[in-house]
Backbone bond lengths (Angstrom), bond angles and torsions (degrees), N, CA, C in turn:
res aa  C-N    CA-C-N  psi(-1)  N-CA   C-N-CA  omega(-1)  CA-C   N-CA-C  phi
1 X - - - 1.462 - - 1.530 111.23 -
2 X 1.376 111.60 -13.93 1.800 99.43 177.37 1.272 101.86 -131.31
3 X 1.730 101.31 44.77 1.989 90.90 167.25 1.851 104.85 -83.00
4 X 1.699 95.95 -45.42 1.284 106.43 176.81 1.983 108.81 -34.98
5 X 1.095 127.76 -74.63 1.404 130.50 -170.00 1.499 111.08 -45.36
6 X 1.619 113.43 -40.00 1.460 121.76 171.81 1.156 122.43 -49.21
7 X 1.552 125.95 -48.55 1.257 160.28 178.60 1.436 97.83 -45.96
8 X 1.541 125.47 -64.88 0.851 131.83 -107.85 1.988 76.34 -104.06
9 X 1.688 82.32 -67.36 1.132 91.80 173.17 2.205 135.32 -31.24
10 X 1.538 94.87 -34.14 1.262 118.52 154.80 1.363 127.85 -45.15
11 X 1.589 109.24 -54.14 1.214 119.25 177.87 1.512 115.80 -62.15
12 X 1.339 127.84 -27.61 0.853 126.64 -151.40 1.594 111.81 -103.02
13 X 1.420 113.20 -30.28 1.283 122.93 131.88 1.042 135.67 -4.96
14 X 1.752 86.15 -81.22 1.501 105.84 170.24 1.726 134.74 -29.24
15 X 1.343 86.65 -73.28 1.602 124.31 -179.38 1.761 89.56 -49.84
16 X 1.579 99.43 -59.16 1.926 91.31 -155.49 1.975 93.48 -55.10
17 X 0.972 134.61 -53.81 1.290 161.32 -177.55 1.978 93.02 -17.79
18 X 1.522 89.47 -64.21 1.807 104.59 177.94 1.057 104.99 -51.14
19 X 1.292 113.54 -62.79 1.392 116.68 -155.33 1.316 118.59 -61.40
20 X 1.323 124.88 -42.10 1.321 137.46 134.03 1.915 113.68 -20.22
21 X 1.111 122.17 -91.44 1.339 107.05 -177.61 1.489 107.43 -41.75
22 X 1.322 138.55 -39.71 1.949 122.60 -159.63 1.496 80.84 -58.18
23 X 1.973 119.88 -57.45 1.175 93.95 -164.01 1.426 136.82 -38.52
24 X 1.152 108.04 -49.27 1.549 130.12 -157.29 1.928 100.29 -72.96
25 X 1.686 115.31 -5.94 1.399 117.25 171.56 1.197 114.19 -134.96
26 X 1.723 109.67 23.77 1.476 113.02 163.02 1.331 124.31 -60.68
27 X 1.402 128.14 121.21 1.475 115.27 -175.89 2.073 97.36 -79.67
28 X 1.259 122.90 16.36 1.676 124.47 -164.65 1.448 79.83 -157.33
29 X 1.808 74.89 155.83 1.546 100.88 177.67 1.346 112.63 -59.44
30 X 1.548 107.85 146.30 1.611 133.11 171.45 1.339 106.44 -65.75
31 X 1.434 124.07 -54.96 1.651 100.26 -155.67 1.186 138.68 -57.85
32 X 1.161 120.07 -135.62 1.785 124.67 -171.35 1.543 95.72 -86.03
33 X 1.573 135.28 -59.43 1.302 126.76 -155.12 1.825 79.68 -131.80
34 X 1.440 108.38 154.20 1.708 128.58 -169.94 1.466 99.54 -88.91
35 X 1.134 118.17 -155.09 1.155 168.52 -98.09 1.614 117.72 170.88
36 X 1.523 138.27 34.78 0.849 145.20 163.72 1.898 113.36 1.29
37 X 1.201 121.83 -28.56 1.843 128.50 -155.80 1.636 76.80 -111.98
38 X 1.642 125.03 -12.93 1.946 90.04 -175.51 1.630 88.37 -93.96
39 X 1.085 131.98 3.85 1.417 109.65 175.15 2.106 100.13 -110.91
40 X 1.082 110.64 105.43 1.881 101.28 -173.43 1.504 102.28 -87.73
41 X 1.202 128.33 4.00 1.259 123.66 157.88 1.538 140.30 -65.36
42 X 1.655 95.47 -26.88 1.047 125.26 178.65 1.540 108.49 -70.91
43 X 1.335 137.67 7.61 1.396 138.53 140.89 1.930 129.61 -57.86
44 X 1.794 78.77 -32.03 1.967 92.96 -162.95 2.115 83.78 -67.09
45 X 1.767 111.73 -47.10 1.039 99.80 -154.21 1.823 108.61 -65.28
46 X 1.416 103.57 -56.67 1.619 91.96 162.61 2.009 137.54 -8.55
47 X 1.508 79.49 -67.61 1.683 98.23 168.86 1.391 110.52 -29.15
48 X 1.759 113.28 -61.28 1.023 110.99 -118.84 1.986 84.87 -99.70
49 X 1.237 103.44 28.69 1.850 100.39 -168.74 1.397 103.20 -77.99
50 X 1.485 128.51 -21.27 1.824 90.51 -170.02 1.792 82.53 -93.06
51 X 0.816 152.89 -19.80 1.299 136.47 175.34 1.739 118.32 -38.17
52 X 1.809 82.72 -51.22 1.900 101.97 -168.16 1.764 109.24 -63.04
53 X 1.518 95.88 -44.14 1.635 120.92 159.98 1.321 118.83 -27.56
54 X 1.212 101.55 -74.79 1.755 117.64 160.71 1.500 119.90 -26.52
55 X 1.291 110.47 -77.01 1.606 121.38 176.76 1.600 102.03 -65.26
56 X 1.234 151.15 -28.67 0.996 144.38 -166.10 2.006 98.84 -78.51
57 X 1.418 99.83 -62.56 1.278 91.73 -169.97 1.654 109.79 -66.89
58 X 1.281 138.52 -16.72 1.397 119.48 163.52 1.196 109.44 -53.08
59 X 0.855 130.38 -22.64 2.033 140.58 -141.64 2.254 86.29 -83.85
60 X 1.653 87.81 -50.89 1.587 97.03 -130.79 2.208 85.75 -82.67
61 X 1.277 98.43 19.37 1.324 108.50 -162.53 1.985 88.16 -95.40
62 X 1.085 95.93 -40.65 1.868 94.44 161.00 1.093 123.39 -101.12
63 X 1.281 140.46 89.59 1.430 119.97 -171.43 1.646 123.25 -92.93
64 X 0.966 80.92 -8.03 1.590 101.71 -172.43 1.602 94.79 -68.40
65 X 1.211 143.40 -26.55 1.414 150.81 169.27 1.201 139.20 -79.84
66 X 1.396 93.69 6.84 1.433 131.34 172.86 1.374 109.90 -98.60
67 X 1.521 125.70 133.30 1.182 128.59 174.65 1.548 117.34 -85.28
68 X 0.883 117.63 148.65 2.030 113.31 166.67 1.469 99.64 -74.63
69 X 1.102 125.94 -163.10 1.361 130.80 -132.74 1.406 85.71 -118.22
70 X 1.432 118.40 -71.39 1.561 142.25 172.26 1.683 103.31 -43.80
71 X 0.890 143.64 -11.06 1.134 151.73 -167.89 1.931 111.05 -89.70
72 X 1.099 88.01 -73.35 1.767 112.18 154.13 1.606 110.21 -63.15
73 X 1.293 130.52 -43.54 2.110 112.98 -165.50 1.673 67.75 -146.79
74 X 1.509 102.74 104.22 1.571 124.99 145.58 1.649 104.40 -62.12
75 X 0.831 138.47 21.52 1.891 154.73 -179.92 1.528 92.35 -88.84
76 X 1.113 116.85 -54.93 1.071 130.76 -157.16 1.691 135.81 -94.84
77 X 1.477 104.77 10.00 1.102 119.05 -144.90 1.843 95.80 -84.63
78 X 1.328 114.70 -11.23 1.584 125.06 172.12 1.201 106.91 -80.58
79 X 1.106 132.59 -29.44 1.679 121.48 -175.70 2.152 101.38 -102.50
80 X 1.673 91.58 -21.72 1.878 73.10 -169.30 1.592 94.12 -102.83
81 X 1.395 112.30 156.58 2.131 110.24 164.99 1.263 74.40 -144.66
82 X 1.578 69.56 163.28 1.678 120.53 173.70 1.817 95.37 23.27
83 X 1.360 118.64 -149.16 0.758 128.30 177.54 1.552 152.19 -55.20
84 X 1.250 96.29 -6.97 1.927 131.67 -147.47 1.582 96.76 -82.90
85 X 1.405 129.91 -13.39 1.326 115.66 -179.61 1.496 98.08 -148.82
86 X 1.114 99.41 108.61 1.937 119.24 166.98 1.577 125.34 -96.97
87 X 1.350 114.44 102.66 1.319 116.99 170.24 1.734 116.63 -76.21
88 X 1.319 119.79 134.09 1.655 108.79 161.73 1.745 91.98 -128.04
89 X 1.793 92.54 117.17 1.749 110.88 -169.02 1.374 106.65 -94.80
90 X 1.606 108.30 134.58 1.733 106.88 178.54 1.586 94.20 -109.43
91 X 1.248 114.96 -30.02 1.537 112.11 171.91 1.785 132.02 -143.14
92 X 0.834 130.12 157.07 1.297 119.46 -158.92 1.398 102.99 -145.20
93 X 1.306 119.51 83.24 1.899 134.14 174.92 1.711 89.13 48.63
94 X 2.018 92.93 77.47 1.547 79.01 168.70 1.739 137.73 104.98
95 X 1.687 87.50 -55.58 1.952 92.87 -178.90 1.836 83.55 -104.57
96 X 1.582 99.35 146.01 1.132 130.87 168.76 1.228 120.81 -74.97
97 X 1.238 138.19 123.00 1.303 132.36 -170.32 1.910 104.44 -101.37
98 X 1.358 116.64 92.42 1.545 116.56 -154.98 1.294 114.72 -54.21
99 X 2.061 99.86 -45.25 1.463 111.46 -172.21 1.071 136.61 -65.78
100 X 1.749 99.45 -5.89 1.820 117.36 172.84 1.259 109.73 -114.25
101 X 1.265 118.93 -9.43 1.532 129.60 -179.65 2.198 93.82 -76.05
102 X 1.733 111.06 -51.70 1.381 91.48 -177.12 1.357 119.04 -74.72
103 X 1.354 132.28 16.33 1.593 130.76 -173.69 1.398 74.54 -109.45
104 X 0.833 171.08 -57.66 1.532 152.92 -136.22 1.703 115.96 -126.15
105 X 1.281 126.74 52.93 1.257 128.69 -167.87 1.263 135.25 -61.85
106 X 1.699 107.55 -22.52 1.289 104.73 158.61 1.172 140.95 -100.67
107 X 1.404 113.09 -6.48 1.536 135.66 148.84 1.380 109.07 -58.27
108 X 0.915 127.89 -56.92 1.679 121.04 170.10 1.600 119.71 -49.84
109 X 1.434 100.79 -22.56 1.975 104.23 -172.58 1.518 95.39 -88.69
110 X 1.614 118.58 -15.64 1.526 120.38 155.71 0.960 156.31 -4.16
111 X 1.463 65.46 -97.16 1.735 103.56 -168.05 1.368 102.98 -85.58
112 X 1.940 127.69 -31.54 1.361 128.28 173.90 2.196 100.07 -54.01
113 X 0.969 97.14 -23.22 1.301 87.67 -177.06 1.912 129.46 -97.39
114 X 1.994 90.64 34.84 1.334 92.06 -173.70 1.802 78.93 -116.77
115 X 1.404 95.53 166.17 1.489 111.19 -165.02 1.634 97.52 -96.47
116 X 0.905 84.53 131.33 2.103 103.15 -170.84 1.271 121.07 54.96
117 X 1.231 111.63 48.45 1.443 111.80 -169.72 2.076 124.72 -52.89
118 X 0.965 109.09 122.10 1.608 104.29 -176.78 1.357 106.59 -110.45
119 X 1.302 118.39 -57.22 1.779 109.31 -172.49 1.582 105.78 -123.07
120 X 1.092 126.53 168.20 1.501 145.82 -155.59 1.251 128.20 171.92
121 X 1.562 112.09 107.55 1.512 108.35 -170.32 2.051 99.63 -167.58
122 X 0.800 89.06 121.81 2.249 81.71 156.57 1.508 120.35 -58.48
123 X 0.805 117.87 142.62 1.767 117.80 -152.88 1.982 74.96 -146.45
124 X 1.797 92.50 101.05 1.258 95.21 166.79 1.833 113.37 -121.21
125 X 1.244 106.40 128.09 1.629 117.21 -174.79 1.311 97.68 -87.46
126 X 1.480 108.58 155.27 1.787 112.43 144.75 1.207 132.91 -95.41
127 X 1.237 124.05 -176.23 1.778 127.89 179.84 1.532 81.40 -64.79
128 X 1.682 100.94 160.17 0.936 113.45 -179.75 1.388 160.90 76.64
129 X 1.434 100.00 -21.75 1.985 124.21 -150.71 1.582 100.39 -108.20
130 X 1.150 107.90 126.64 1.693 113.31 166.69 1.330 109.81 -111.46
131 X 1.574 104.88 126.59 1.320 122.85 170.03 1.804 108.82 -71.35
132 X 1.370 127.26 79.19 1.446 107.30 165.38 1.398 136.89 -7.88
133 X 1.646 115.31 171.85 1.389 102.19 174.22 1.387 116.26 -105.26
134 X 1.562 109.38 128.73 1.470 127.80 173.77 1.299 123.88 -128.21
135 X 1.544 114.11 168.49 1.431 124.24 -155.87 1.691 87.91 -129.27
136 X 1.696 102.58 144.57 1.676 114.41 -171.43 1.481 104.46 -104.35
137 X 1.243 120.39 143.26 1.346 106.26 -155.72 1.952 124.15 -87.63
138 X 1.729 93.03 6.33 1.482 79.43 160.90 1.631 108.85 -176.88
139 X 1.205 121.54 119.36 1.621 123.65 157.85 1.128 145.95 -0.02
140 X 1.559 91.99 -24.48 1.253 112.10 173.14 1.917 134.61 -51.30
141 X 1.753 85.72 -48.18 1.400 92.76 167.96 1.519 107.74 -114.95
142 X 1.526 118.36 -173.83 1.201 133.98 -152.30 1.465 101.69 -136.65
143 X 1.864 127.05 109.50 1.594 96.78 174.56 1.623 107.88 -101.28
144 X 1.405 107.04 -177.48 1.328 142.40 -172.17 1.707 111.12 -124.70
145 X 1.322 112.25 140.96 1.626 119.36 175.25 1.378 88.34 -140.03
146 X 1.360 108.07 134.41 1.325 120.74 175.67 1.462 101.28 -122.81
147 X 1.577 141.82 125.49 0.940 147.80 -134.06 2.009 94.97 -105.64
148 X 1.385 95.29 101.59 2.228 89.54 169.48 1.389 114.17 -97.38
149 X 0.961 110.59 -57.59 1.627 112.74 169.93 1.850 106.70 -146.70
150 X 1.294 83.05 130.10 1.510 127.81 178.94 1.797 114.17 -106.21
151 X 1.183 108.42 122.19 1.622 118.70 161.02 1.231 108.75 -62.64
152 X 1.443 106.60 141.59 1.383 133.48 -158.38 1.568 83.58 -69.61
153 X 0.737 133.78 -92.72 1.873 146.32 174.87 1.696 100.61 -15.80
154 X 1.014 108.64 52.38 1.737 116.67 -169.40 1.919 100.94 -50.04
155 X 1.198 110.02 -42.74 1.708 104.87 176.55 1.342 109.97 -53.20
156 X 1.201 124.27 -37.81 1.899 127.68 -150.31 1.745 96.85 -94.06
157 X 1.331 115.37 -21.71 1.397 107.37 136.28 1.496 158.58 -140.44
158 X 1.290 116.27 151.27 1.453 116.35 -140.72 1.619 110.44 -148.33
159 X 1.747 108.81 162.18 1.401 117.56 149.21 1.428 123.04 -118.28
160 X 1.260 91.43 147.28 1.661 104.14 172.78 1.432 102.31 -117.66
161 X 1.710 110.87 107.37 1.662 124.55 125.38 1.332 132.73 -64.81
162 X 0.531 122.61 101.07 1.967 130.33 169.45 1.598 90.90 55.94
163 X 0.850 134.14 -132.98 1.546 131.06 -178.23 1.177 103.65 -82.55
164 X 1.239 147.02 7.78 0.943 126.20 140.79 1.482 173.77 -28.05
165 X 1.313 131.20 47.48 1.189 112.83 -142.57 1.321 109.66 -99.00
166 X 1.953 119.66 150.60 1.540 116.69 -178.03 1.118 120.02 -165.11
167 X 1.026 126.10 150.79 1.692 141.33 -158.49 1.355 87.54 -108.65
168 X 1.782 105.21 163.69 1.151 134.41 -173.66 1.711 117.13 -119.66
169 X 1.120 120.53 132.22 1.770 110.29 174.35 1.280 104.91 -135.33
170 X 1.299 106.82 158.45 1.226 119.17 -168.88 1.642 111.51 -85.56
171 X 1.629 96.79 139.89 1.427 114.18 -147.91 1.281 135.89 50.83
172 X 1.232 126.74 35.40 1.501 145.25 178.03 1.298 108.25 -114.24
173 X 1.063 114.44 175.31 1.769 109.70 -159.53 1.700 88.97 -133.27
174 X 1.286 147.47 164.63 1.439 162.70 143.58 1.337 112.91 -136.38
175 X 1.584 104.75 137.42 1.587 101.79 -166.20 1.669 88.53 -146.97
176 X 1.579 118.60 157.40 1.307 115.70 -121.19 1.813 113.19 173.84
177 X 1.415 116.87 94.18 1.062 122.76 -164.68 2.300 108.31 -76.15
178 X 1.193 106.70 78.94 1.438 123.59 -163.93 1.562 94.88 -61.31
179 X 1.556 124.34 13.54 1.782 114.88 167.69 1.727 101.24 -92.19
180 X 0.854 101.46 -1.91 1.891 100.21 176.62 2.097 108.81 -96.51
181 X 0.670 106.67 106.49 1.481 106.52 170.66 1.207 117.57 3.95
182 X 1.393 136.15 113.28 1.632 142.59 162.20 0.984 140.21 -122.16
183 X 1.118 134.79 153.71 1.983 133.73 177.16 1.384 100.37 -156.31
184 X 1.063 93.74 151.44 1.702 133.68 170.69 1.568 120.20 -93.99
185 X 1.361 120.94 125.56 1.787 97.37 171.42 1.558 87.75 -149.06
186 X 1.507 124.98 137.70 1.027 116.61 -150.35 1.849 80.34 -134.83
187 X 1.434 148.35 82.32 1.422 174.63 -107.96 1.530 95.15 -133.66
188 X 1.066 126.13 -4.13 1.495 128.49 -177.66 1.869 106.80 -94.79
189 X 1.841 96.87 175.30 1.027 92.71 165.45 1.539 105.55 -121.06
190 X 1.164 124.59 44.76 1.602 147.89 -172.70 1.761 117.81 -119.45
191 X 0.914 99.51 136.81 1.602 103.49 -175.71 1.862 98.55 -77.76
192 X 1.343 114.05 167.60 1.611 113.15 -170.54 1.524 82.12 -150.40
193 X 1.274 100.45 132.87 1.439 118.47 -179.07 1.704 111.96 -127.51
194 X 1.697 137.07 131.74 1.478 129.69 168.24 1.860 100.11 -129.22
195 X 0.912 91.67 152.26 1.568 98.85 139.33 1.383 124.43 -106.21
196 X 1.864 91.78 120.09 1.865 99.16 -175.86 1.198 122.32 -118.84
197 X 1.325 103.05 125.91 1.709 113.56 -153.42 1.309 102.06 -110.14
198 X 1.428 148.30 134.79 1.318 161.53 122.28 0.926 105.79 -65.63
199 X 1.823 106.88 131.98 1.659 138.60 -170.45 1.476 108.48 -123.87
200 X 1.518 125.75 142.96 1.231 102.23 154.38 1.867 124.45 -62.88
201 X 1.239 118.34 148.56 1.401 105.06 168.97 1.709 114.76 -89.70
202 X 1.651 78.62 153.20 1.990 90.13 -155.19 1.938 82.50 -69.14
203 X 1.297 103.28 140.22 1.926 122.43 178.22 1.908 80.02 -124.45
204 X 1.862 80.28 -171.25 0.994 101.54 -172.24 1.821 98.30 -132.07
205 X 1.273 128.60 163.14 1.361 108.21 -155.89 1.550 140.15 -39.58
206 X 2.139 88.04 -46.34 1.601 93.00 170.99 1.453 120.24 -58.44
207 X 1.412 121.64 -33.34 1.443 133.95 -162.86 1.677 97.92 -78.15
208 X 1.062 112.50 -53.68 1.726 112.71 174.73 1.598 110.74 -44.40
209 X 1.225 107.93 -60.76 1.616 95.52 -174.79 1.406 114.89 -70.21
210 X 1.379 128.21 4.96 1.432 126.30 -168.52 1.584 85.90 -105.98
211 X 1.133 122.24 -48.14 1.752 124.47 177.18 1.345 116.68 -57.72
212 X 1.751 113.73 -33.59 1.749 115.15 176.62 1.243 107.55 -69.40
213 X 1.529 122.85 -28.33 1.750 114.55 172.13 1.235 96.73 -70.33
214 X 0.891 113.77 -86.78 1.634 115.88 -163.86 1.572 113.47 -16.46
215 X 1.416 111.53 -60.40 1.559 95.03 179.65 1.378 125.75 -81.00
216 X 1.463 118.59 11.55 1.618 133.98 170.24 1.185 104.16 -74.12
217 X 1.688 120.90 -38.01 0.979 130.80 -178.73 1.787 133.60 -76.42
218 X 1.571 97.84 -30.21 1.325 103.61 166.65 1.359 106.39 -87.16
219 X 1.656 132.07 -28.48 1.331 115.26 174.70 1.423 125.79 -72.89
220 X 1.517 124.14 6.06 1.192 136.54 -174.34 1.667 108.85 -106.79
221 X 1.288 97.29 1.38 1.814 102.81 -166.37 1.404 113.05 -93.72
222 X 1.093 128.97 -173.15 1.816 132.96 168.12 1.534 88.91 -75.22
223 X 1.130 135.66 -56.53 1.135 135.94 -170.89 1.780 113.63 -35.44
224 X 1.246 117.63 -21.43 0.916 115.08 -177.12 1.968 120.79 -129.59
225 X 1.373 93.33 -38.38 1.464 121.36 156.57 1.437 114.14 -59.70
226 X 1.171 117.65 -38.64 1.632 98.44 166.12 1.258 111.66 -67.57
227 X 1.352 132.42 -79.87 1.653 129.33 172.47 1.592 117.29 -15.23
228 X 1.368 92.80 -49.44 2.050 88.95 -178.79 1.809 102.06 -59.12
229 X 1.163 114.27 -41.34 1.773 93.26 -170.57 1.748 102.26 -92.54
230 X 1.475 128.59 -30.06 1.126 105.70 149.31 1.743 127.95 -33.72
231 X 1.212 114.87 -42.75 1.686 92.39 -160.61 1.628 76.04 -100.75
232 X 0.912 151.73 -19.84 1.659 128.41 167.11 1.709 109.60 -47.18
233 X 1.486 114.78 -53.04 1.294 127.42 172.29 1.690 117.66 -27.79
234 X 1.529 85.69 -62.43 1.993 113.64 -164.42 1.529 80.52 -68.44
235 X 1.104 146.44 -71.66 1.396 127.39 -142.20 1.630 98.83 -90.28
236 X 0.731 141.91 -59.50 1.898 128.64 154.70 1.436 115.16 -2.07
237 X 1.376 119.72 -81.61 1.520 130.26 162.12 1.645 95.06 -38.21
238 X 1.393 150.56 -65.70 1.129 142.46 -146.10 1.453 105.40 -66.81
239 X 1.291 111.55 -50.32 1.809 126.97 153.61 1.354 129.43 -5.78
240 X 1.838 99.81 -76.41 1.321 131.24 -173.01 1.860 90.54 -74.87
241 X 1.148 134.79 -35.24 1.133 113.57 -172.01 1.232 113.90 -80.12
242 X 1.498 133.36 -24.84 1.239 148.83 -173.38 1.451 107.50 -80.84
């Protein structure tokens, strides 16, 4: 009866143990939210917002063709309900998602132009909806929120990293180590829209090759393999219905 707690307890060890070394071979800051100037790329993405704008709002003109979050990564089904959080994915640790990559063409000429790209998708909230607090499952990468539409009442919505707390604006970039505790609470009666990008984080040699397993490893998992034939599924069905 207390192998389970041992186990568990093990893991956690474990994990803290890792997480600890990326720090210690981060070529970028550790904390909760970055340093916007250590990534200088992070200008091209700015730039490129009324473009993303563009393709976003055709998008949001169907929404109903949009999946929720939980829909696509049953992982997730504690932080997303019912309807309140819609992902539209261009990549997923790696694999390209084509059929959303050609509705959005210049967002895709993007995002190919962020350095190690891992995840990619519009992360659209509703009025109202709080994302609980959760932990991302590894150090490895680094995300990005690029601000599309923001509620006018910019305080009433927000994230919290570790003590962190921060608002979003449109065409501004926030970048943001998502292994520290987070939530979403969106206090408006306005929808809040980003593009959220996962990066590898810049290491230094030993730390890189310890980070290239690691995410070989989550892209080889259910964790990630389920979502890939989920959204093959969702956009197939989207096909046949069209």
């Amino acid at each position: 009866m207390q192998l389970y707690p041992s186990i568990k307890k093990l893991g956690v060890k474990l994990m803290r143990g890792v997480s600890e070394f990326q720090a210690r071979h981060s070529l970028v800051g550790t904390g909760p939210v970055l340093d916007n100037a250590e990534f200088p790329w992070v200008s091209t993405v700015e730039a490129a917002f009324p473009q993303i704008r563009a393709e976003l709002d055709a998008l949001l003109e169907h929404p109903e063709r949009i999946p929720a979050f939980h829909e696509i990564s049953p992982d997730q089904k504690r932080i997303s309900k019912g309807d309140n959080w819609k992902v539209f994915t261009f990549h997923a640790y790696g694999t390209r998602i084509e059929e959303n990559r050609a509705l959005c063409p210049e967002t895709s000429r993007l995002i190919d132009q962020v350095p190690g790209l891992q995840n990619a998708w519009f992360s659209i909230l509703a009025p109202g909806y709080h994302i609980p607090p959760h932990h991302g499952p590894t150090r490895a990468v680094v995300r990005l929120h690029l601000g599309l539409v923001v509620p006018e009442d910019r305080a009433s919505c927000w994230i919290r990293v570790d003590d962190r707390i921060c608002t979003w604006e449109e065409g501004k970039v926030l970048v943001f180590d998502d292994t520290y505790e987070h939530e979403v609470r969106n206090d408006t009666p306005d929808r809040r829209v980003v593009l959220f990008l996962d990066f590898d984080r810049p290491m230094d040699r030993v730390g890189g090759l310890v980070n290239g397993l690691l995410v070989y490893l989550i892209r080889i998992s259910s964790y990630v393999q389920v979502p890939l034939k989920n959204l093959a599924d969702w956009n197939k069905d989207l096909q046949k219905a069209n």
